[in-house]
Backbone as CSV, one residue per row, in Angstrom:
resi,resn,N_x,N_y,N_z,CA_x,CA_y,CA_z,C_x,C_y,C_z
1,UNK,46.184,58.093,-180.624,45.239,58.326,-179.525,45.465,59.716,-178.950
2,UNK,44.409,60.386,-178.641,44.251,61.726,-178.030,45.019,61.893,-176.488
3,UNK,44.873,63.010,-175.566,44.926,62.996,-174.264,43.457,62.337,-174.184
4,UNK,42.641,63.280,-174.621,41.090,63.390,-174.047,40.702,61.317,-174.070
5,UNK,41.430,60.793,-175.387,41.023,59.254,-175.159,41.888,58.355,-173.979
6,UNK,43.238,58.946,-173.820,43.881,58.221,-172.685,43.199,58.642,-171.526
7,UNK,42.820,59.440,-171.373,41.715,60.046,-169.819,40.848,59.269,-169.387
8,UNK,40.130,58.893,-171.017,39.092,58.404,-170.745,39.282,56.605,-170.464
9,UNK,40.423,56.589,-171.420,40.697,54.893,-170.695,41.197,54.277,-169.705
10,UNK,41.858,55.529,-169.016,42.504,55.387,-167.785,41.310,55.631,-166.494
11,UNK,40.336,56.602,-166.760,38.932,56.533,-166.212,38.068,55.215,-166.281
12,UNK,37.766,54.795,-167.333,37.588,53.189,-167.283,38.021,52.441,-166.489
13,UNK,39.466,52.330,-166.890,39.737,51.158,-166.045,40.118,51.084,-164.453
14,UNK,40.065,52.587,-164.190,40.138,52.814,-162.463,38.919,52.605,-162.189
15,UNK,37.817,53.011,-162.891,36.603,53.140,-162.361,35.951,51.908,-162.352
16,UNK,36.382,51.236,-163.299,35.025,49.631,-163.705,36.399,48.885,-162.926
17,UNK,37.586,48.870,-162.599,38.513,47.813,-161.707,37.753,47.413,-160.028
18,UNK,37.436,48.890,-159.499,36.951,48.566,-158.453,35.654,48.795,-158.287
19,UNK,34.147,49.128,-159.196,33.414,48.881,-158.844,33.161,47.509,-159.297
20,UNK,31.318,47.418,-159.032,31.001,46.111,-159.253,30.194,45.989,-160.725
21,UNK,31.427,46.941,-161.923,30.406,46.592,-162.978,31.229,45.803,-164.492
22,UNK,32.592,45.640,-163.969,33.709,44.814,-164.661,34.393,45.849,-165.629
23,UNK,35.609,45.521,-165.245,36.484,46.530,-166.275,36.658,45.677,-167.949
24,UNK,36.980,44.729,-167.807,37.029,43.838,-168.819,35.805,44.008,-170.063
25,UNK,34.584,44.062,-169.570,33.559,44.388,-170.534,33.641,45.507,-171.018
26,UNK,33.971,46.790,-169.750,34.046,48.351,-170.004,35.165,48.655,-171.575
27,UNK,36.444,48.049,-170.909,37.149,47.590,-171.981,37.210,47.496,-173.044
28,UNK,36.409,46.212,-173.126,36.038,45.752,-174.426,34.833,46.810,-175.352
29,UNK,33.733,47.003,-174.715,32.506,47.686,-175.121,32.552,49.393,-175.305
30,UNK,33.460,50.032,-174.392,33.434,51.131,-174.444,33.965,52.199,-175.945
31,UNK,35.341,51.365,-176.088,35.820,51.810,-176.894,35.083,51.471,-178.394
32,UNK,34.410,50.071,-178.636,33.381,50.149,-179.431,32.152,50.875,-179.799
33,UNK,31.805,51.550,-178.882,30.582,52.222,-178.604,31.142,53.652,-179.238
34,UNK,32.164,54.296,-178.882,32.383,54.888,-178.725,33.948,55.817,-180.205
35,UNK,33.868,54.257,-181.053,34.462,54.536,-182.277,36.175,55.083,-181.934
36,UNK,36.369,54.419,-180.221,37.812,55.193,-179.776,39.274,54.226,-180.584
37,UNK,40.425,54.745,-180.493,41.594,53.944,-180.918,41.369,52.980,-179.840
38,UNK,42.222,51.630,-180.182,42.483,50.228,-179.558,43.503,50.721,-178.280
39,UNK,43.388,50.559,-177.780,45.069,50.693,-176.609,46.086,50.078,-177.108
40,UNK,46.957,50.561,-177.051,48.211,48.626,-177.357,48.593,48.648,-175.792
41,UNK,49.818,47.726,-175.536,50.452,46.911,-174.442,50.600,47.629,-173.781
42,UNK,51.086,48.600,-174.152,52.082,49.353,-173.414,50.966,50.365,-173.005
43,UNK,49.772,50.903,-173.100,48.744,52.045,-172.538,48.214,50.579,-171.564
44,UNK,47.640,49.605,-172.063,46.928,48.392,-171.487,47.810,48.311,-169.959
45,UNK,48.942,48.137,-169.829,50.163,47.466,-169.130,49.938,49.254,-167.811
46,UNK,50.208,50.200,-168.434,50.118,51.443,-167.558,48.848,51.772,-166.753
47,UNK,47.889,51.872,-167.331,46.408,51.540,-166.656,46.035,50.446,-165.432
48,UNK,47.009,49.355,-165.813,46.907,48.160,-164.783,47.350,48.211,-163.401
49,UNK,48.793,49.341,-164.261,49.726,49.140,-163.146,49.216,50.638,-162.240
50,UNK,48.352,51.328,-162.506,47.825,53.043,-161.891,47.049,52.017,-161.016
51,UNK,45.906,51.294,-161.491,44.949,51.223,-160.653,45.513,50.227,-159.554
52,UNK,46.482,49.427,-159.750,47.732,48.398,-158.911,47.853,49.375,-157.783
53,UNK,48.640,50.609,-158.009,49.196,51.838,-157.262,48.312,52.349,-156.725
54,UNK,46.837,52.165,-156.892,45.552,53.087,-156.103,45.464,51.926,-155.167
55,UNK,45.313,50.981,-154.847,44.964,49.837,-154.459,46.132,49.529,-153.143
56,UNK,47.148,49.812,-153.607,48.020,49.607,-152.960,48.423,50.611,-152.093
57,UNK,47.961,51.704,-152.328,48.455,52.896,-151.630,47.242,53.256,-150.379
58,UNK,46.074,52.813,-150.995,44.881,52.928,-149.777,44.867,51.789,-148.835
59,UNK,45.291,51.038,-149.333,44.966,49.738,-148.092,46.831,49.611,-147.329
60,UNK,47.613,50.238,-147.812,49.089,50.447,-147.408,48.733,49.951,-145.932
61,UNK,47.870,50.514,-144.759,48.239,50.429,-143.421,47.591,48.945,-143.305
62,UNK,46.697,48.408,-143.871,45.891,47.288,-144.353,46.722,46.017,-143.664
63,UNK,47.916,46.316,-145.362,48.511,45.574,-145.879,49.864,45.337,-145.105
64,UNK,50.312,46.653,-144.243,51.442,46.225,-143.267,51.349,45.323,-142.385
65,UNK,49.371,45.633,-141.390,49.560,45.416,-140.840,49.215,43.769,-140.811
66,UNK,48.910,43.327,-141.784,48.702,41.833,-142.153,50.192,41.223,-142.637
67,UNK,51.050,41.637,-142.836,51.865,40.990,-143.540,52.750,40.652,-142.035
68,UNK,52.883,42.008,-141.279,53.445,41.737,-140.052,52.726,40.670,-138.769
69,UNK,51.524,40.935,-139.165,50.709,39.510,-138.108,51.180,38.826,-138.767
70,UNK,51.041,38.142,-140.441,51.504,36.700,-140.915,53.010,36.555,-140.620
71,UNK,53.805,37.631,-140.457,55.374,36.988,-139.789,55.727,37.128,-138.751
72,UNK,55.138,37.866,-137.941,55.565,37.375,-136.195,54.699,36.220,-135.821
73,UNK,53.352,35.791,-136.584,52.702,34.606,-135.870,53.524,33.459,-136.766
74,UNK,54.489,33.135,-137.549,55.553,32.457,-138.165,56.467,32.324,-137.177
75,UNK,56.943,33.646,-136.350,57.988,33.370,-135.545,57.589,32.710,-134.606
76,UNK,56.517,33.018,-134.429,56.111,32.589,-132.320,55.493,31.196,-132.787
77,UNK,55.504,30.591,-134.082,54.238,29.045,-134.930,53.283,29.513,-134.203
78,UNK,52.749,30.473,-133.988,51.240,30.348,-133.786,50.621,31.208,-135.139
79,UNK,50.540,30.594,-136.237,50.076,31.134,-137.649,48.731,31.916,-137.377
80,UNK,47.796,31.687,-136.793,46.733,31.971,-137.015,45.960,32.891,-135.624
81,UNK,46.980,32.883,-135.089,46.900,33.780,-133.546,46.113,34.841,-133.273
82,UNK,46.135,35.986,-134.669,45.582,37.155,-134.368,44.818,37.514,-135.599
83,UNK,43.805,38.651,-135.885,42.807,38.610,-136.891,43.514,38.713,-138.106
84,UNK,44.421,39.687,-137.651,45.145,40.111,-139.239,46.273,39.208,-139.877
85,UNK,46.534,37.666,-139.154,47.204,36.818,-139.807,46.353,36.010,-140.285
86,UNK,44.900,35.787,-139.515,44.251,34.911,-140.288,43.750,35.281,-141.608
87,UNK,43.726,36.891,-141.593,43.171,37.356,-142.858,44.046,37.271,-143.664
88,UNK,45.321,37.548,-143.800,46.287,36.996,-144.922,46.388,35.878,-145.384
89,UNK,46.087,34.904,-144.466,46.144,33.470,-144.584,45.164,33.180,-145.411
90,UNK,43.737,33.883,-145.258,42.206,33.961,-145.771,42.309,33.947,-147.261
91,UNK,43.473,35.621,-147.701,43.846,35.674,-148.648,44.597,35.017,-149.738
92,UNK,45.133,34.571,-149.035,46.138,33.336,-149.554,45.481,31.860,-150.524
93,UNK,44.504,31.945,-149.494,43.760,30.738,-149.376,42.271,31.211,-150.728
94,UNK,42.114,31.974,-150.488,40.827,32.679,-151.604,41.289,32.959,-152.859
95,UNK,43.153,33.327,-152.932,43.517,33.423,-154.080,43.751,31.889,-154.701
96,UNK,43.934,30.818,-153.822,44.621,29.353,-154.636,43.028,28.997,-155.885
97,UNK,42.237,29.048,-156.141,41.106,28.774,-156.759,41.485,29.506,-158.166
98,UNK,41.937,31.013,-158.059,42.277,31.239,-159.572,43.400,31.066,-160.169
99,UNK,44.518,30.885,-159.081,46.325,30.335,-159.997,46.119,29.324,-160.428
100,UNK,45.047,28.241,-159.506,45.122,26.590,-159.304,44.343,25.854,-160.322
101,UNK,43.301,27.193,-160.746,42.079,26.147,-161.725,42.118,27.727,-162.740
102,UNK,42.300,28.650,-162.478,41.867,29.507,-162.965,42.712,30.055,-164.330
103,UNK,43.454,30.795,-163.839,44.794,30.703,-164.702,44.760,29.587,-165.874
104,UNK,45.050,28.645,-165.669,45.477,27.625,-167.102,44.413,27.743,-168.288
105,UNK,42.999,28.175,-167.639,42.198,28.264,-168.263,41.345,30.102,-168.841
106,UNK,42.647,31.204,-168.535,41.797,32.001,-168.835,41.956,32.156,-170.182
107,UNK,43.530,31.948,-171.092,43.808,32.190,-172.613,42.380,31.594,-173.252
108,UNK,42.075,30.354,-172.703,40.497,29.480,-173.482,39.227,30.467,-173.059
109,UNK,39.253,31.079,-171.622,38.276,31.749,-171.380,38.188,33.150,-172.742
110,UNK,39.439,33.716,-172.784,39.894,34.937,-173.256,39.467,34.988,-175.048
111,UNK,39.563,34.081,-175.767,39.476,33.710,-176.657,38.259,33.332,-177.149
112,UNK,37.418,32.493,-176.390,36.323,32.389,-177.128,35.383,32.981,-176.480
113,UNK,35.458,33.633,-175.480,34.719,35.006,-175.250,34.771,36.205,-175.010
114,UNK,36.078,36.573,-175.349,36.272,38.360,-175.592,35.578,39.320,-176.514
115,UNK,34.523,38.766,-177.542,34.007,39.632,-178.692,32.763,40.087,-177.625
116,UNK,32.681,41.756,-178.201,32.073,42.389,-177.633,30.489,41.795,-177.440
117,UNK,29.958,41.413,-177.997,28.695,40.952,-177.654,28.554,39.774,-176.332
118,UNK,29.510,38.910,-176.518,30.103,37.845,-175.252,30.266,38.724,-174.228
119,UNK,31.314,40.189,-174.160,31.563,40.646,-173.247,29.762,41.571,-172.530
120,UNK,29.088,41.750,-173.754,27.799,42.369,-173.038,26.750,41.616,-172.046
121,UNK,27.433,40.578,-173.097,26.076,39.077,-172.326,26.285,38.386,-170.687
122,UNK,27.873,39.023,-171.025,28.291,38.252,-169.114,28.029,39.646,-168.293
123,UNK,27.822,40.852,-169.249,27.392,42.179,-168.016,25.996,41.714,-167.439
124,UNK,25.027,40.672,-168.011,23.987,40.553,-167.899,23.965,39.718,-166.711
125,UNK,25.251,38.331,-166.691,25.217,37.602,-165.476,25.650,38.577,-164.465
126,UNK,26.683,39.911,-164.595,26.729,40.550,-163.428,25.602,41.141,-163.043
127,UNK,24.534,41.011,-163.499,23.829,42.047,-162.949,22.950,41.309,-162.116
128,UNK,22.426,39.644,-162.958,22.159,38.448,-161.823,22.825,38.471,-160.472
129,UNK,23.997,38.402,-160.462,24.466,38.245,-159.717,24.784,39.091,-158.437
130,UNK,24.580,40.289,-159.217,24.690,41.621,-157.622,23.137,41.207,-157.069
131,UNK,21.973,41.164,-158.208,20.832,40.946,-157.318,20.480,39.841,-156.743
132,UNK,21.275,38.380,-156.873,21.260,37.402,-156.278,22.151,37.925,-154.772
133,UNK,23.016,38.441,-154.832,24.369,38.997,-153.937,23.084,39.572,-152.694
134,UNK,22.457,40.252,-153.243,21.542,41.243,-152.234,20.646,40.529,-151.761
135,UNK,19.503,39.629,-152.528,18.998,38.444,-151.864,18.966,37.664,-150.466
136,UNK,20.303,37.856,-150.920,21.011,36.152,-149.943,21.631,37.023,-148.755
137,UNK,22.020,38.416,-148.544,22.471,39.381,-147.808,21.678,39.426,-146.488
138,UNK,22.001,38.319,-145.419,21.708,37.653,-144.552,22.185,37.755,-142.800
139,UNK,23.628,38.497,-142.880,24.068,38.118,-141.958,24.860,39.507,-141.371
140,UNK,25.742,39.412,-140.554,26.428,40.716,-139.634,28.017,40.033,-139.547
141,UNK,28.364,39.315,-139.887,29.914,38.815,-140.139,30.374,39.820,-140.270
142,UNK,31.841,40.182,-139.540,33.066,40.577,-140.462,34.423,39.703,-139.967
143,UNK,34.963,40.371,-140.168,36.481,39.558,-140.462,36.932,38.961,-139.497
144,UNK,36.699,39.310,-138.214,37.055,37.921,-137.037,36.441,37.126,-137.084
145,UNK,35.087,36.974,-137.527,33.968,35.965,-137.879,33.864,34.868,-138.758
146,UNK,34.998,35.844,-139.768,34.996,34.556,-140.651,36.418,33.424,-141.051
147,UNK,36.172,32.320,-141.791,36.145,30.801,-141.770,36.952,30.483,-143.044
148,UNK,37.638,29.585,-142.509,38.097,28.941,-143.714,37.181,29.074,-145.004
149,UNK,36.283,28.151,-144.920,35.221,27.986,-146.117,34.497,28.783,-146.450
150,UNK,34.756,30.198,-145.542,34.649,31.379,-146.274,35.703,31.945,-147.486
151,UNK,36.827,31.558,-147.166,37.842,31.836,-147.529,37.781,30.912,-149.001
152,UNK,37.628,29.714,-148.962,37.638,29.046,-150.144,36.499,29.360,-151.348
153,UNK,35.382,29.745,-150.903,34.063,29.922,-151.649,34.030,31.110,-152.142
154,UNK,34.421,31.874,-151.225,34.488,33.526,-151.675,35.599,33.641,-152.837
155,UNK,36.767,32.961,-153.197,37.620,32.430,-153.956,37.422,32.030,-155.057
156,UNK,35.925,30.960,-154.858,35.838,30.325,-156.466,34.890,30.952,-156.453
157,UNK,34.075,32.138,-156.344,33.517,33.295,-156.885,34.084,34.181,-157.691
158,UNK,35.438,33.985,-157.122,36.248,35.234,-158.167,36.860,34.766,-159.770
159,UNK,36.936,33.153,-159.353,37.139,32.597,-160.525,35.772,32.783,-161.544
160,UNK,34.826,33.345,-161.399,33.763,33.877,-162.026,33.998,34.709,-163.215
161,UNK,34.982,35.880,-162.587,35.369,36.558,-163.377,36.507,36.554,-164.906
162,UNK,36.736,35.518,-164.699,37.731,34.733,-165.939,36.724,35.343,-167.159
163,UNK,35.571,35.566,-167.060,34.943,35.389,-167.932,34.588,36.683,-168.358
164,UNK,34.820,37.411,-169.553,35.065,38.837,-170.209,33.267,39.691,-169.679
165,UNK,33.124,40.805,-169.082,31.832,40.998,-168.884,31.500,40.691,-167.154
166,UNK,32.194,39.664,-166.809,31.712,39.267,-165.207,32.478,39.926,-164.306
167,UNK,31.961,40.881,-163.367,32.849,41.740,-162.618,33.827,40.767,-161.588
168,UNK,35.016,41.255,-161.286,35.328,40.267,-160.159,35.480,40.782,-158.715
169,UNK,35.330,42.712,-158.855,34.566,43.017,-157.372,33.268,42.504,-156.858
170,UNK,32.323,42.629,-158.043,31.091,42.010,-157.666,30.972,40.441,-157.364
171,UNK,31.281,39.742,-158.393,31.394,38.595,-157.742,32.047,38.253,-156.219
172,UNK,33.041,38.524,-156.102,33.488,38.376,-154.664,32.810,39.129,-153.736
173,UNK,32.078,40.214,-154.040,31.300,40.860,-153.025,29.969,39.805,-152.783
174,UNK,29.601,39.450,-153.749,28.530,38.690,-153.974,28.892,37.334,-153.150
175,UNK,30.071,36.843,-153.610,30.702,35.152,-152.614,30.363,35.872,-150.920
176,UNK,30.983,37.188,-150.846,30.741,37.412,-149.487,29.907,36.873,-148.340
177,UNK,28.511,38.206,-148.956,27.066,38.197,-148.697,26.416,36.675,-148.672
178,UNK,27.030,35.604,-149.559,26.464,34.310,-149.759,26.751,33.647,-148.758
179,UNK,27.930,34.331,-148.049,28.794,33.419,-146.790,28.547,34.453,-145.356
180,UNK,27.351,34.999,-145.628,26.873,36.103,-143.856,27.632,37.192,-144.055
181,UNK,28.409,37.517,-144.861,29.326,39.061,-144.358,28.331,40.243,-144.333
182,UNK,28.643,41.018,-143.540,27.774,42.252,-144.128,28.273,42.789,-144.956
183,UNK,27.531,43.868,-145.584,28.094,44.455,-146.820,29.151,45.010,-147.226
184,UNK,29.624,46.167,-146.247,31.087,46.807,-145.960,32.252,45.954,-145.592
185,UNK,31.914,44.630,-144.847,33.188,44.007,-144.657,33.387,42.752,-146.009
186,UNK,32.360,42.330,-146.724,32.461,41.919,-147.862,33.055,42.990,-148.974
187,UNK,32.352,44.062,-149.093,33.335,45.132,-149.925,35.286,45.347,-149.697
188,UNK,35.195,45.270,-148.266,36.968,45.481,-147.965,37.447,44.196,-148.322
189,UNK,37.088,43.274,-148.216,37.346,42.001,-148.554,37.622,41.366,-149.453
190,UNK,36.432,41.859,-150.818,36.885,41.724,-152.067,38.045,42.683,-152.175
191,UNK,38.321,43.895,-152.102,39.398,44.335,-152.524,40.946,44.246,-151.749
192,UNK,40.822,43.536,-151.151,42.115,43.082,-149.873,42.366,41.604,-151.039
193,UNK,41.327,40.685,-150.973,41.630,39.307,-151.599,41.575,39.889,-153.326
194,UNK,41.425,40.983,-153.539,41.871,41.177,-155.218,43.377,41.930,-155.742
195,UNK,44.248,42.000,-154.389,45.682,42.821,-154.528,45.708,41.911,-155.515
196,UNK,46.065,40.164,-154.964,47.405,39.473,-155.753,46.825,39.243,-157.148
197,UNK,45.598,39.182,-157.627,45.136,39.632,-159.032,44.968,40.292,-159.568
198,UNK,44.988,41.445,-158.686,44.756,42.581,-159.686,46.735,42.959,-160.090
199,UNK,47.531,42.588,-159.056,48.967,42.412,-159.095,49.132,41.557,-160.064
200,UNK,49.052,40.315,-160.250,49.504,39.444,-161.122,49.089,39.726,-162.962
201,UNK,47.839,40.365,-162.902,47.272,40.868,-164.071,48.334,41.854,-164.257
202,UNK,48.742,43.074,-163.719,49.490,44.395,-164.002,50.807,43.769,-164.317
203,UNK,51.028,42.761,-163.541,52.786,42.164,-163.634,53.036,42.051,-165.573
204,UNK,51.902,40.575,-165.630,51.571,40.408,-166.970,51.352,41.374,-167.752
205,UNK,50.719,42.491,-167.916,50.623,43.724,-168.853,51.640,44.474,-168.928
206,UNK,52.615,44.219,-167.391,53.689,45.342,-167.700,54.661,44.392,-168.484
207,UNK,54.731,42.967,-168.108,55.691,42.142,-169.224,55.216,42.364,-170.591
208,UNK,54.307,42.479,-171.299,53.678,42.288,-172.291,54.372,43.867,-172.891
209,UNK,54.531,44.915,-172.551,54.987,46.088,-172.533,56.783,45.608,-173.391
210,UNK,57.310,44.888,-172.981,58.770,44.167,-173.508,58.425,43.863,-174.387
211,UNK,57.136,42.968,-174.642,57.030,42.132,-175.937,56.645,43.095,-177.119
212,UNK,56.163,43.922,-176.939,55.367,44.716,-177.951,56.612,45.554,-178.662
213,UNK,55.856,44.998,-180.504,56.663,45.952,-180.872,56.856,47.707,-181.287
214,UNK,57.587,48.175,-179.956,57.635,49.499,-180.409,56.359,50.132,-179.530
215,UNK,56.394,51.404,-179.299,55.423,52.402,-178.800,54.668,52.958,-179.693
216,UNK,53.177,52.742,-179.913,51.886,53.527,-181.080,51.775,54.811,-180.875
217,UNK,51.850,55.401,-179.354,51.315,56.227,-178.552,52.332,56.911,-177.994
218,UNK,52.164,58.297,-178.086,53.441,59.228,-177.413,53.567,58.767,-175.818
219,UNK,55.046,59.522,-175.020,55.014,59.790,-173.537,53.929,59.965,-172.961
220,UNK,53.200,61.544,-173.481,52.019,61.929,-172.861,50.415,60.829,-172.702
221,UNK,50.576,60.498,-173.784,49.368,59.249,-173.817,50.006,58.772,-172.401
222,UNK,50.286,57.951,-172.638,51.202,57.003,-171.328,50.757,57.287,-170.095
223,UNK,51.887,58.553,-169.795,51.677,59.400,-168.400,49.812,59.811,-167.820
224,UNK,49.507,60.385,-168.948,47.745,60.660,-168.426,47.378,59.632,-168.243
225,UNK,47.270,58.606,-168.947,46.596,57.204,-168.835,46.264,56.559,-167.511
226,UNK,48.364,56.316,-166.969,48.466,55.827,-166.476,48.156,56.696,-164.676
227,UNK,47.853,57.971,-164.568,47.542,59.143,-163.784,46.160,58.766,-163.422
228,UNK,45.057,58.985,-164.793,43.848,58.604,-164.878,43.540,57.581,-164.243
229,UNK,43.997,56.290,-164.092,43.593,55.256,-163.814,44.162,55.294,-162.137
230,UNK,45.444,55.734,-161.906,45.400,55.934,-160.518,44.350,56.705,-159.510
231,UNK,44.273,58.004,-159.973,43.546,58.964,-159.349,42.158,58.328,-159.120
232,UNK,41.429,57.843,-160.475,40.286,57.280,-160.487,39.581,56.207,-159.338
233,UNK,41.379,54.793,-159.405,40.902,53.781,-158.468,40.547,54.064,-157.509
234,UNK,41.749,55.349,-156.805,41.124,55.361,-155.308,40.048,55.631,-154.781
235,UNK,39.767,56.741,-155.946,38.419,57.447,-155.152,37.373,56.454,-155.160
236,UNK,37.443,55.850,-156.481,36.078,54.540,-156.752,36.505,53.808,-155.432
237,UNK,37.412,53.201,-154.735,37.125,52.448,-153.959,37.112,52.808,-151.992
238,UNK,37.424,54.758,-152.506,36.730,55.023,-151.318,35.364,55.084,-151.093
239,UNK,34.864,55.647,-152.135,33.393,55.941,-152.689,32.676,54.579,-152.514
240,UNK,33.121,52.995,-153.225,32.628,51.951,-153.012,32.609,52.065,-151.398
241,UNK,33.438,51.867,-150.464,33.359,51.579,-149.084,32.450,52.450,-148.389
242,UNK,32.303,53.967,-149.106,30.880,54.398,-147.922,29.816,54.120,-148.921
243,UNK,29.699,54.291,-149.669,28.393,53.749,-150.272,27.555,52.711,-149.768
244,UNK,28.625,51.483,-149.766,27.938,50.047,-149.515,27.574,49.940,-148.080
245,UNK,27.841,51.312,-147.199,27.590,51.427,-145.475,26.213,51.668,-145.496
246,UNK,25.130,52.140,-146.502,23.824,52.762,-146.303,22.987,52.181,-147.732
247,UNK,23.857,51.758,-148.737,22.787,51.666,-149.854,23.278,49.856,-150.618
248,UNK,21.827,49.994,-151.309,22.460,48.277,-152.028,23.053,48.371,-153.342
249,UNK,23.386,46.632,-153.555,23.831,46.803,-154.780,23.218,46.873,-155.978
250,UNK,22.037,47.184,-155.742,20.733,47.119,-157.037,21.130,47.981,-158.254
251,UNK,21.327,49.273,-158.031,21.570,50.236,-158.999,22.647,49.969,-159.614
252,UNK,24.015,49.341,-159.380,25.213,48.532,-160.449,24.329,47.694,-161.171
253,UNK,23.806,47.079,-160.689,23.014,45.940,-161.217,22.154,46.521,-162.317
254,UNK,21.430,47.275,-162.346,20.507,47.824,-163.090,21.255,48.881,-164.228
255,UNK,22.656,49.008,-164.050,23.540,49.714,-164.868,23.603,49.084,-165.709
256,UNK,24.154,47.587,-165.350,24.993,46.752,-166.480,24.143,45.969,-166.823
257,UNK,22.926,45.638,-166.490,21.519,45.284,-167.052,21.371,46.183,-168.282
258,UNK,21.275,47.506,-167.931,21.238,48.567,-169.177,21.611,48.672,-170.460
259,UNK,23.057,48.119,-169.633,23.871,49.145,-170.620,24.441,48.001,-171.498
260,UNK,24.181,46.498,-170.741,24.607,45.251,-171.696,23.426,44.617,-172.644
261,UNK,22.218,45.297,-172.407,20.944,45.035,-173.034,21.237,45.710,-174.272
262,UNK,21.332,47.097,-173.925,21.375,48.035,-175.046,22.155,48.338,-175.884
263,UNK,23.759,47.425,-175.950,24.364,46.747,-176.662,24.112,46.100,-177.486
264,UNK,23.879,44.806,-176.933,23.197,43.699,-177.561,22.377,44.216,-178.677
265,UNK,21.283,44.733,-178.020,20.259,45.692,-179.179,20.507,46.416,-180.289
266,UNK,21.613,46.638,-180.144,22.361,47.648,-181.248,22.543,47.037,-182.273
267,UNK,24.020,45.547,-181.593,24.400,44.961,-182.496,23.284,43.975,-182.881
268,UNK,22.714,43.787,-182.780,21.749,43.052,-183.375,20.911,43.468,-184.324
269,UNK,20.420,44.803,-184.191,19.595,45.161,-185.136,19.663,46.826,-185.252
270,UNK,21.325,47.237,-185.131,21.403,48.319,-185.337,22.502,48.808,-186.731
271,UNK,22.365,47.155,-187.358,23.676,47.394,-188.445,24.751,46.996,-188.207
């Protein structure tokens, strides 16, 4: 593999992690399209863990200051006392839907629908789905506003994404909007309730990094890759947060409408 191809896969996967058009399909489809080398574990595992590090480094004051509401409202038992413990709690609670049902079932998800045409056909439900998302985009909620059964629904939205092609920013942006949020506090939302998956995914890729035998790909592959995909996340998910303050989600939608049509089209009757 080149620099110029680790750039570009580390651009991928910062860029399609946090918008709403799925990295998983990008993934899968890009490098097909595009006649690039495969990644192995160890580029896969570095990419995960950049866009982990973008994620983590922008919401840093986020994330203190929730972790510290969820343990002083522990000390004082009043769990749910102040906004930013209920929102951890929120989180907590939005993540049990994919460890609990999700997880056992993604190797079956992973398997019989990772081939690129599967992965084009679920870009097609994302694209349903941002314009169902906008539809139903109803309400002025944000985060003191919202509810348990916000918390649970917006959750098994994300379990959506198990499925190769289905974004899981969009979907959860989409669970949002279905549950009154406005748009911007559904956007922070999905990516606050996507740390511990997008964490648990990087954990797994960086274990998978042990298993593999041997390195395909020099240092430098590595290092850019894993650069690329940092630099990339953040900006995509500063860029997502003012964007979604003035405009909809139509035009993602009409991307991966595009660009999973014109796939399809190819392989079908392009040889």
């Amino acid at each position: 593999m080149s620099i110029i191809e680790a750039i570009i896969i580390g651009f991928i996967q910062g860029a399609t992690e946090f918008l709403p058009i799925s990295s998983s399909g990008h993934l899968v489809l890009l490098p097909e399209v595009f006649q690039m080398t495969n990644p192995d574990l160890t580029l896969i595992g570095l990419v995960h863990a950049g866009t982990l590090l973008a994620v983590l480094i922008y919401f840093w004051r986020d994330l203190w200051d929730i972790v510290t509401a969820v343990l002083q409202g522990l000390a004082k038992r009043q769990p749910f006392a102040s906004t930013d413990a209920r929102l951890g709690w929120f989180i907590v609670v939005g993540t049990l839907p994919v460890v609990v049902l999700g997880l056992p079932l993604e190797g079956f998800f992973e398997e019989i629908f990772s081939s690129p045409r599967a992965a084009a056909g679920f870009l097609l439900v994302t694209a349903v789905l941002l314009v169902l998302g906008e539809r139903m985009l109803s309400g002025k909620k944000d985060i003191p506003q919202m509810t348990w059964t916000d918390a649970i629904i917006i959750g098994l939205f994300q379990m959506v994404a198990l499925f190769p092609g289905v974004s899981r920013s969009g979907s959860t942006i989409v669970g949002g909007l279905s549950r009154g949020l406005d748009r911007p506090t559904a956007a922070r939302y999905s990516f606050l309730l996507g740390i511990p998956a997008i964490l648990g995914a990087g954990l797994q890729a960086i274990l998978d990094i042990f298993s593999a035998n041997g390195s395909d790909f020099s240092t430098g592959v590595y290092i850019t890759s894993f650069i690329a995909a940092g630099v990339t996340g953040y900006a995509c998910i500063h860029w997502l947060l003012t964007w979604v303050k003035n405009h909809t989600l139509y035009g993602f939608a009409a991307y991966v409408a595009l660009f999973g049509t014109a796939f399809l089209l190819i392989s079908f009757f392009g040889g």
